[in-house]
N, C-alpha and C positions, 0 to 999 in steps of 0.2 A: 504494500500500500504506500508507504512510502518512496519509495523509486518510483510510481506510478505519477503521485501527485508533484514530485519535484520536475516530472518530464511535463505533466500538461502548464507547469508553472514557468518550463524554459521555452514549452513552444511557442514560435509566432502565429500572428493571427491566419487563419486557414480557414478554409471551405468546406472540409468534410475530414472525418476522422477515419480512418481503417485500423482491423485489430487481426491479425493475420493468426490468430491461433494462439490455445493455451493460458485464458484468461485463468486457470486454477491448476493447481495440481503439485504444486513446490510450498508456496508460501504457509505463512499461518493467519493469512484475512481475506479465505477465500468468498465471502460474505461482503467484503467491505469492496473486495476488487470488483466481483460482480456485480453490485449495488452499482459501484461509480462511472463503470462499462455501461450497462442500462441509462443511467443517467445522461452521457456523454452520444447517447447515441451513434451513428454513422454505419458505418460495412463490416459485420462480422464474416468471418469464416472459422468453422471450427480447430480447433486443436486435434491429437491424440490425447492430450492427457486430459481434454474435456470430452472427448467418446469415454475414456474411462472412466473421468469424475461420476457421468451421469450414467454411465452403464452403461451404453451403448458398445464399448467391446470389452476384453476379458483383462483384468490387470494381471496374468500370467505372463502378458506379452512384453512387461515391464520387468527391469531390475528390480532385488527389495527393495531398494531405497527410495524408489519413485512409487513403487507398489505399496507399500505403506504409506505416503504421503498423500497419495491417489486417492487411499481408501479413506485416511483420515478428513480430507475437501469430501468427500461424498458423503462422511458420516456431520459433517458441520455444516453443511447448504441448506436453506430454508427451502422448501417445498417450492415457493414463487421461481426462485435462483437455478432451482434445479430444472426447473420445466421450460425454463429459458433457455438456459444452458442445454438441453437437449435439444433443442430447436435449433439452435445454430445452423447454418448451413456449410454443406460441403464443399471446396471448392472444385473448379475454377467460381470464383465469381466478378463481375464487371460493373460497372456504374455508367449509365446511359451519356453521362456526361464528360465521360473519358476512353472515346472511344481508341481501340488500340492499345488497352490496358486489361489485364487481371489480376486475381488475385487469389493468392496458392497458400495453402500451409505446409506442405513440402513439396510438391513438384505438379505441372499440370497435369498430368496422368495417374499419377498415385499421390492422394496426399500424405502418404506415411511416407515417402520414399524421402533419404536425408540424401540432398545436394553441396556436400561439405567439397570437395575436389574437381576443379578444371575438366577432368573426365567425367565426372556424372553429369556435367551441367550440358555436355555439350551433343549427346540425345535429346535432352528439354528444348534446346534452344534450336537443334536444329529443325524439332518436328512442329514446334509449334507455331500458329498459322499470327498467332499476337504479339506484338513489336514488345513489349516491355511487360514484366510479368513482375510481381513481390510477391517473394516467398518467405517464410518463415522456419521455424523445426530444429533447425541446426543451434541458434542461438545464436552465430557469427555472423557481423556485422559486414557487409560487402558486395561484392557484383563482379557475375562473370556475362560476359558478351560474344557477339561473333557476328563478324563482319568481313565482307570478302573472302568467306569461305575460313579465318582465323579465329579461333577461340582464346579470349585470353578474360583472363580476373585478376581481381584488385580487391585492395582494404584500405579503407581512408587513414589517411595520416595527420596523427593529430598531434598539438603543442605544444600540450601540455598535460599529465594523468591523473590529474585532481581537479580540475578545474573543468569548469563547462566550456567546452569544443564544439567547434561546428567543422564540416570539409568538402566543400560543393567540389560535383562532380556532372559534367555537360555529358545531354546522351547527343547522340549522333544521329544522323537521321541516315535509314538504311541498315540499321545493325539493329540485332534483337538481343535482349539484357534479362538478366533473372538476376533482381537486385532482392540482397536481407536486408532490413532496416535495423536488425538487431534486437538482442532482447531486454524488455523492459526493466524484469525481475529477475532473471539469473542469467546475464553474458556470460560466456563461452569464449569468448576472443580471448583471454587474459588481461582485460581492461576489467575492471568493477566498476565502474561507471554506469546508470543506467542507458540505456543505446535509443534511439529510434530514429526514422528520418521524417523529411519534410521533401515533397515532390512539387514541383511547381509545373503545372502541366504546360503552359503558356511560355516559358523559356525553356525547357526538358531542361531542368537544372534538379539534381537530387543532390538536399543537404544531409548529409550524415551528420547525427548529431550525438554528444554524451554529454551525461548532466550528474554530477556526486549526491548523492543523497546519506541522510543520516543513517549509515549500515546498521551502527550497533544495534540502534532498535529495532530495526528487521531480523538481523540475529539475536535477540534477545528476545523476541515474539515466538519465535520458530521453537528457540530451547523450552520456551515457558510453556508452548504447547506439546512438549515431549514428541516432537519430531525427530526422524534422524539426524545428530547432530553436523552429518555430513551436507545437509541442507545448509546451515549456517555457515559452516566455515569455510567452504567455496566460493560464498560470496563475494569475501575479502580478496580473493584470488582470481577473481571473474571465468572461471571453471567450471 
């Protein structure tokens, strides 16, 4: 909850919100996230760790550490949160208003499918028929592309590791992209920073952005609710 509201606190003004997956399933406020996600409206598309919040697939398919945490967000969701949270929709999904764009929580053909390496992305990008695709899943912040037939990826570089960062990135016109925005509540990059970006449909400029938030108390929520304590101290490690 914290890394949430210090990111809607760092973002600029915007048109529409998107939430590319995994609104529960780590934390210990998974009540307060989903409440403020409702709130905030805009473009869901589901998670996996929200098919398994709500039941919708098997938490076998999970590590223990995520399968306990899984089970704990499913044993704490209200009734209202939960019925929501099932509703999610699957992706691809699109916004009538951005046309040439979707939106993945892992890959357009499988949404569980994890696109972490230059070689996975480059069947997504090849086969799909939409110029710029946000996916989420992996947790790592960045974009791979291909253009003229060349596949290549990147991760923004930032100036500083505590501090709230931004790192515009120009797409190109003629090249197809499967950008991560990053993740809000548990980065994967090795930054602890919360992650997300900012798309400007009007210039194709995507700012990657990170924003510090007060950790302690997100690890100190997570211990309080006798979560695996490997939830907490990853944080600090952005792992």
């Amino acid at each position: 909850m914290e890394a949430l509201e210090s990111c809607l606190s760092a973002a600029p003004s915007h048109d529409a919100v998107v939430n590319l997956g995994d609104i529960v399933g780590y934390g210990a406020s998974p009540n307060e996230v989903t409440a403020r996600a409702r709130e905030l409206g805009g473009t869901f598309v589901r998670g996996n760790h929200d098919k398994v919040v709500a039941g919708l697939d098997d938490v076998e398919s999970f590590n223990p550490v995520a399968g306990l945490a899984a089970l704990w967000n499913r044993g704490q969701l209200t009734p209202e949160n939960m019925d929501w949270l099932r509703a999610l929709p699957q992706g691809p999904v699109s916004i009538a208003e951005l046309p040439g764009v979707q939106f993945v929580h892992g890959a357009p053909h499988d949404e569980d499918q994890y696109v972490v390496t230059l070689q996975e992305a480059i069947l997504p990008l090849a086969e799909s028929e939409i110029g710029v695709t946000f996916f989420g899943h992996t947790h790592i912040q960045g974009l791979f592309f291909l253009r003229n037939g060349i596949a290549e990826g990147g991760n923004p570089e930032y100036a500083s590791i505590g501090n709230n960062d931004n790192f515009d990135f120009a797409l190109e016109t003629g090249a197809s992209y499967m950008i991560n925005p990053g993740s809000v509540g548990q980065p994967r990059d090795g930054d602890w920073r919360a992650a997300f970006a900012v798309f400007d449909s009007e210039s194709r400029v995507v700012t990657f952005c990170r924003v510090p938030y007060d950790l302690r108390i997100a690890q100190e929520k997570i211990i309080a609710a006798n979560l695996p304590q490997r939830l907490a101290t990853r944080l600090a490690a952005g792992r």
